[in-house]
Each structure stands twice: as structure tokens, then as C-alpha cells.
C-alpha positions, 0 to 999 in steps of 0.5 A: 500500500505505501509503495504504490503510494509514493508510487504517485506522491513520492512525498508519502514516504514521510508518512511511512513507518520508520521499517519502510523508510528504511527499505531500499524499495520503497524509498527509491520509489519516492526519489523517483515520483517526488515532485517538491525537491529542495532547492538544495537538491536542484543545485547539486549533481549528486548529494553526498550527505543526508544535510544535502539530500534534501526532498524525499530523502529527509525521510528515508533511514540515515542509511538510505540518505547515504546509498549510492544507488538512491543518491544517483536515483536522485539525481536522475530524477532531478536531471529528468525535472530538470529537462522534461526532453529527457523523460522517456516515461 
């Protein structure tokens, strides 16, 4: 249930509880369907720290805001916004 929430409203994950915050799916759905990124996400390539992460990853577990799988999934999701052309969903 949670997973196809944050399937359309990324944002959800805040209101997950703290087990699914921590789990590697569900989060990266989030980053993946967010749409309020921080202006501190917008500005970086890729995070390097939970304080940089910004956007749905405040939520996630510590250890999630520090994989690298979810910060390139994050990046990914902030070069599509940032250029619509490239969305190829």
C-alpha cells in the first residue's frame, strides 16, 4: 500500500513507518515520483550527505540518505525535472 503510494506522491514516504523508510524499495520509489525537491537538491549533481539530500530523502533511514544507488536515483530524477526532453516515461 505505501509503495504504490509514493508510487504517485513520492512525498508519502514521510508518512511511512520508520521499517519502510528504511527499505531500499520503497524509498527509491519516492526519489523517483517526488515532485517538491529542495532547492538544495536542484543545485547539486549528486548529494553526498543526508544535510544535502534534501526532498524525499529527509525521510528515508540515515542509511538510505547515504546509498549510492538512491543518491544517483536522485539525481536522475532531478536531471529528468530538470529537462522534461529527457523523460522517456
Amino acid at each position: 500500500m505505501v509503495l504504490a503510494a509514493v508510487h504517485q506522491y513520492g512525498d508519502a514516504l514521510q508518512w511511512a513507518s520508520k521499517d519502510l523508510r528504511a527499505d531500499r524499495e520503497v524509498v527509491l520509489a519516492a526519489v523517483r515520483h517526488a515532485d517538491d525537491l529542495s532547492t538544495t537538491t536542484r543545485t547539486r549533481k549528486i548529494s553526498t550527505s543526508a544535510e544535502e539530500a534534501g526532498g524525499v530523502l529527509q525521510w528515508a533511514s540515515p542509511g538510505l540518505r547515504a546509498d549510492r544507488e538512491v543518491l544517483l536515483a536522485q539525481d536522475a530524477a532531478l536531471s529528468r525535472r530538470a529537462d522534461p526532453a529527457t523523460d522517456h516515461f
